[in-house]
C-alpha positions as CSV (number, residue, x, y, z in Angstrom):
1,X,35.9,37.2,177.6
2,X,39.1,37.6,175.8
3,X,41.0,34.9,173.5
4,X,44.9,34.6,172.6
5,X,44.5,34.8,169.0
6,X,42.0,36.2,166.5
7,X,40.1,34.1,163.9
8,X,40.5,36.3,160.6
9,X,37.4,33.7,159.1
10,X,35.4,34.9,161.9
11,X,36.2,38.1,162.4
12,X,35.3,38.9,158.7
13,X,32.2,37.1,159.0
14,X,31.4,39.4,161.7
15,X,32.8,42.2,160.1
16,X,31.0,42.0,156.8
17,X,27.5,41.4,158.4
18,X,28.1,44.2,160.9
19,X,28.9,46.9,158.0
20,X,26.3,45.9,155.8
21,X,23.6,46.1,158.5
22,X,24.8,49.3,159.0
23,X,23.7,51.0,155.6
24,X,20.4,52.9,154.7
25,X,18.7,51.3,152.1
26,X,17.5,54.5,151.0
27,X,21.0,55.9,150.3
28,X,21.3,53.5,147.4
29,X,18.2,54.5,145.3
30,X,17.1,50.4,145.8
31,X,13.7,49.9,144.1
32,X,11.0,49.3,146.8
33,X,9.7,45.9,147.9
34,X,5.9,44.4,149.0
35,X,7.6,42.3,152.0
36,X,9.2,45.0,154.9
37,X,12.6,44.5,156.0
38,X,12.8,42.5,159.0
39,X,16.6,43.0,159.6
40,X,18.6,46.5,159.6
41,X,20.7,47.6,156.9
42,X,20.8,46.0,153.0
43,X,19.8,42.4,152.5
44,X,22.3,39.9,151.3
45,X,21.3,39.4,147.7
46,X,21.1,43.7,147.8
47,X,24.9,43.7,148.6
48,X,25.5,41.0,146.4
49,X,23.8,42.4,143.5
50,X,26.5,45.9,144.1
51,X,29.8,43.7,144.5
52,X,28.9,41.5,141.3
53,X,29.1,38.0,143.5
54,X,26.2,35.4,144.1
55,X,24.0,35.9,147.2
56,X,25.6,32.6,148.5
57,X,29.0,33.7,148.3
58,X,27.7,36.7,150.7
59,X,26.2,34.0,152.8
60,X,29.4,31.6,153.1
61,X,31.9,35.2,153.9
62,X,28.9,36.0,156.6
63,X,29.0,32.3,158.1
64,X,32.6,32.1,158.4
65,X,32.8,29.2,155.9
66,X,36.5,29.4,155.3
67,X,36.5,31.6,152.1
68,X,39.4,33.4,151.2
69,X,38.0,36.2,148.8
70,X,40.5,37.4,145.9
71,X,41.8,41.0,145.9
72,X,39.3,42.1,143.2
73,X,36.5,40.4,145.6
74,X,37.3,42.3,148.6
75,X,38.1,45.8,146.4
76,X,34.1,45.3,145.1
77,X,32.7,44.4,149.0
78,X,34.4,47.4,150.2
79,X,32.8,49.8,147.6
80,X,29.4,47.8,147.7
81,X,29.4,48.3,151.7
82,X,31.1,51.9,151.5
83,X,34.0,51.3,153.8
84,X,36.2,54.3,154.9
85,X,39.7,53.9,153.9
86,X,40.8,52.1,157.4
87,X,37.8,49.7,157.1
88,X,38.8,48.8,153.7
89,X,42.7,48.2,155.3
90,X,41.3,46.3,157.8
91,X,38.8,43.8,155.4
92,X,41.9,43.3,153.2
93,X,44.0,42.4,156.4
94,X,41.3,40.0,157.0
95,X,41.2,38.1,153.9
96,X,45.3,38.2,153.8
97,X,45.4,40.1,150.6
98,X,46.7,43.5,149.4
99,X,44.9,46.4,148.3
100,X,45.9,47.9,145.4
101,X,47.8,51.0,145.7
102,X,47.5,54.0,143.7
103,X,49.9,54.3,141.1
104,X,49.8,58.1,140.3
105,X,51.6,59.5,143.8
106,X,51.1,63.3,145.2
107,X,52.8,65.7,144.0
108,X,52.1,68.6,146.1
109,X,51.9,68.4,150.0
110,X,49.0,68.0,152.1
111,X,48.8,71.5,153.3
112,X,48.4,69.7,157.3
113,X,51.5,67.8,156.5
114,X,53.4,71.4,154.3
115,X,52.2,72.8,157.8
116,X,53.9,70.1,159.9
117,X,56.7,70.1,158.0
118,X,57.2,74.1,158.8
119,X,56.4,74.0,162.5
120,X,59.0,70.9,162.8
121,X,61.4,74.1,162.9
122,X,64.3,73.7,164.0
123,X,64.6,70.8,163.1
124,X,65.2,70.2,159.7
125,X,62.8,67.8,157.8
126,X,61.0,67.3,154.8
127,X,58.2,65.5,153.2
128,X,58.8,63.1,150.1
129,X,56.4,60.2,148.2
130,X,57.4,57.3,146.9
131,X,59.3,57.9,144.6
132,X,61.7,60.2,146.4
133,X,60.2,63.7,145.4
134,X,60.3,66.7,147.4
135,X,57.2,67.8,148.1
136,X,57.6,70.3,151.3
137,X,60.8,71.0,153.2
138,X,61.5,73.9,155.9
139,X,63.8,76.1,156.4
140,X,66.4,74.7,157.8
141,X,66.6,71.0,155.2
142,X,67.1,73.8,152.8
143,X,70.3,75.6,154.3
144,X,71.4,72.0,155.2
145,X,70.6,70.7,152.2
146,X,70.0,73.1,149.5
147,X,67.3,75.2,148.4
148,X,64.7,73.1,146.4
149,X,62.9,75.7,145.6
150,X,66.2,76.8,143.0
151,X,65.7,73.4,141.5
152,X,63.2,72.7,138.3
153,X,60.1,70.3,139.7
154,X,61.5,67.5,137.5
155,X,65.1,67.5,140.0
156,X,63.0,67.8,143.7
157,X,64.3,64.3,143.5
158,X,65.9,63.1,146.6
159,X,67.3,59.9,144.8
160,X,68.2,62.1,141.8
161,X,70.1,64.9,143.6
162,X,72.2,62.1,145.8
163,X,73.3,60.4,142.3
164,X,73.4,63.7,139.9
165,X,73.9,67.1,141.4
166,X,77.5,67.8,141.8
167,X,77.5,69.0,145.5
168,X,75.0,66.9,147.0
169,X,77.2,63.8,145.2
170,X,79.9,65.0,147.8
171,X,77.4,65.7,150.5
172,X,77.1,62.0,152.0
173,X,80.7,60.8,154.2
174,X,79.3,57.5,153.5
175,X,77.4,57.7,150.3
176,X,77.4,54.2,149.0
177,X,75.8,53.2,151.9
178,X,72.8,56.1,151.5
179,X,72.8,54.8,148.1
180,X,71.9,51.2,149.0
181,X,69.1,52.3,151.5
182,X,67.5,54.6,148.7
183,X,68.1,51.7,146.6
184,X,65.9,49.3,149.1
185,X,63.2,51.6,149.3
186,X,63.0,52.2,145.7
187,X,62.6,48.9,144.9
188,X,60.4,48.0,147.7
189,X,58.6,51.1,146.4
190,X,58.7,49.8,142.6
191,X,57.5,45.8,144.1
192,X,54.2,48.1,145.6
193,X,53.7,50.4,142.4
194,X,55.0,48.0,139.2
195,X,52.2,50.4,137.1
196,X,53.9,53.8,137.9
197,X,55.8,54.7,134.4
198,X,57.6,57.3,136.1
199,X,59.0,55.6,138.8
200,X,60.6,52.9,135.9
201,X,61.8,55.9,134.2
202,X,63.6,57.1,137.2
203,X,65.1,53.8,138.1
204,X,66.3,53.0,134.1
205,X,67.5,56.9,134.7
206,X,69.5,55.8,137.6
207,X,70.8,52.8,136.2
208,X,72.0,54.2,133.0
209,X,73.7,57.2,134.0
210,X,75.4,55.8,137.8
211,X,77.2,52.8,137.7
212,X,77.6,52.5,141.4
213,X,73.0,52.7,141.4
214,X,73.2,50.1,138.3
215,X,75.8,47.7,140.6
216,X,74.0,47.9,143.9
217,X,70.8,47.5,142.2
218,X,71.0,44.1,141.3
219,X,71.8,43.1,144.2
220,X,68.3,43.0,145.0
221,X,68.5,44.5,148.6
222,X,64.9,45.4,150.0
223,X,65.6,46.1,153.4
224,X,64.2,49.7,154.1
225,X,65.9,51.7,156.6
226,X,63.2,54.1,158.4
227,X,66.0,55.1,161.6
228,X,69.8,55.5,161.6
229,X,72.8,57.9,161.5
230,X,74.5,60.3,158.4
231,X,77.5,61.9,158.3
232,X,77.4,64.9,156.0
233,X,80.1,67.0,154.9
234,X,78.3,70.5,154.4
235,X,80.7,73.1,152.5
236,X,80.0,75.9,155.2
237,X,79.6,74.0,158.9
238,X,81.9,71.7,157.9
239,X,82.0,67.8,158.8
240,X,78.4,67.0,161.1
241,X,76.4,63.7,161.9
242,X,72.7,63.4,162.3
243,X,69.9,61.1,162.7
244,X,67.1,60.8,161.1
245,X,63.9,59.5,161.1
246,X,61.0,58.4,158.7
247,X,57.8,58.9,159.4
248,X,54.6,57.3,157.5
249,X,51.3,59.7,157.6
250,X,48.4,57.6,158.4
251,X,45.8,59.5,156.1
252,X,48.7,59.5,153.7
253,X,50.6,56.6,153.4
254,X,52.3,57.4,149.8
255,X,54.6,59.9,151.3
256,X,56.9,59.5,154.1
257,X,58.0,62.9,156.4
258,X,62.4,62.8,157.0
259,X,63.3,64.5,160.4
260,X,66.8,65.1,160.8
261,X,68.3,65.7,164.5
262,X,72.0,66.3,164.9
263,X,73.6,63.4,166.8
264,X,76.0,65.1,169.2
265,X,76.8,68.6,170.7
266,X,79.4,69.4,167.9
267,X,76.7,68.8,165.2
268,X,74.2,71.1,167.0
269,X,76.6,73.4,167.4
270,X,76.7,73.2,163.3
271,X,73.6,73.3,162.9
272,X,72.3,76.0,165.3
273,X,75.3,78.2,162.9
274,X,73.8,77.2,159.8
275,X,70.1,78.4,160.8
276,X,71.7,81.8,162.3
277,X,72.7,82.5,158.9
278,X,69.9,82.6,157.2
């Protein structure tokens, strides 16, 4: 039997009672008890007791009594059932809140996703986190771009090399435009981590020192641009477009992985030269 919609109440309820029926007393050292259990997993007042709510809350969530559990709730139900990372996702889903989000980002790549980033080859990509840094590109993003690996770890800053380095400041045919969709993600970035110091420290960089970043800023655009088109103007192939694309890593959703593709024959033709030269 299958229905239109889903009844997030409901669903939870079933949710909840499932996962906790699913746990082994024994993994959480519980003190033993005269009566046996009659029912699999931990009891009620057992996973009540770990999340720090009463046993009748745990009833209510379990019977679907239209509770809507606060973030902190849901954070201390996921830990006191053990969800995996997509479980807890899913539970917050269910009670329409957000998780909280790490506010300290990666700075150094995955080594599946440095090793993605490599055997994208040819094409050039990279891998960034939230804030913008660089934190694995291949080949051919560097002789597109330029080498990161010349740059202090402090300046692997997509944002900061668009705004401050002298040739990359040239790089974008259409850079206000590349400035307002960093802009949107940085701010969409800053709404999701308001406790990451160095991501206001970047921005009150940004605002200080560009007056173009400082004017398109308060405009308060948050639309986040994930596909499109660039037109770069690279000092050795000359004048070629690409487009690019952002991908989000499932096990990591902090960072996001930038494909570039060139968008006609001309542009390939530029960027098959560029990688010949290296």
């Amino acid at each position: 039997m299958t229905t239109r919609t889903v009844d997030a109440t409901q669903e939870m309820a079933v949710f909840l009672r499932d996962r906790r029926e699913r746990l082994d007393p024994d993994d959480f050292g519980l003190p033993s008890r005269r009566q046996p259990r009659r029912t699999p997993g931990l009891r009620r007042e057992e996973v009540a007791e770990l999340a720090g709510v009463s046993t009748d809350y745990i009833v209510r969530l379990e019977q679907g009594r239209g509770l809507r559990p606060s973030a902190d709730v849901v954070e201390a139900l996921a830990r006191a059932l053990r969800l995996a990372p997509g479980e807890r996702a899913y539970l917050f889903n269910l009670a329409g809140q957000r998780p909280p989000t790490a506010d300290e980002p990666a700075t150094v790549a995955p080594p599946p996703l440095a090793g993605l980033v490599a055997d994208l080859s040819p094409l050039p990509a990279m891998l960034m986190n939230h804030r913008y840094d660089i934190l694995a590109w291949n080949a051919e993003m560097a002789r597109l771009l330029l080498d990161f690996g010349t740059l202090p770890p402090q300046r692997r800053n997509a944002m900061w090399l668009c705004l401050m380095h002298p040739e990359i400041q040239r790089f974008y045919v259409d850079r206000e435009r590349v400035v307002r969709e960093g802009i949107a993600h940085l701010r969409a970035a800053w709404a999701a981590h308001p406790q990451d110091e160095a991501l206001i420290d970047l921005i009150a960089e940004f605002t200080t020192h560009d007056d173009q970043f400082a004017r398109l800023w308060t405009e308060g655009d948050i639309k986040v641009n994930g596909r499109g088109r660039k037109v770069l103007r690279h000092p050795e192939a000359g004048t070629l477009a690409v487009t690019f694309e952002v991908l989000v890593p499932l096990q990591d959703p902090d960072q996001r992985l930038l494909v570039y593709r060139a968008a006609d024959d001309e542009s390939q033709s530029a960027l098959d030269r560029l990688t010949a030269r290296r």
